[in-house]
Residue, then its C-alpha position, 0 to 999 in steps of 0.5 A: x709709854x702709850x701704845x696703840x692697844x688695838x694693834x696689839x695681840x691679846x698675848x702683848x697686851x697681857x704682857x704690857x698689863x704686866x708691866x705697867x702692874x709690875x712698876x706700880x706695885x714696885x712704885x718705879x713709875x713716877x707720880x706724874x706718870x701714875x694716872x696715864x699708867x693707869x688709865x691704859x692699864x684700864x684700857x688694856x683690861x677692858x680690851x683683854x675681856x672684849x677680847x675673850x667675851x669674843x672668842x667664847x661667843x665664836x666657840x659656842x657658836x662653833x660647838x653648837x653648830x659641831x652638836x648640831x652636825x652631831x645630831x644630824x649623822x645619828x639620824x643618817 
């Protein structure tokens, strides 16, 4: 079962990675089903780091501007 990964939230993704990881190391999924499993697995993982490479970007750009701020109330 494909899903549109970019609709999905980062918590739905890590569940439906699970999911297709869970059946292919149980061999549940069937051989002509095995590339397309794991293809979007591929394409979860992938989505997952952008996902996390993004949100620690925008907290260091947070913090710094917090230290910033900091630094400007020990000149006051």
């Amino acid at each position: 079962m494909a899903t549109d990964i970019e609709s999905m939230s980062y918590e739905e993704k890590n569940a439906r990675l699970e999911e297709i990881l869970e059946r292919l190391d149980k061999s549940e999924t069937p051989v002509d089903q095995m590339a397309s499993e794991a293809k979007e697995a591929a394409a979860l993982i992938t989505s997952m780091n952008a996902t996390l490479k993004a949100a620690k970007q925008e907290l260091t750009t947070v913090f710094e501007e917090l230290d910033k701020q900091k630094e400007s109330f020990k000149n006051v």
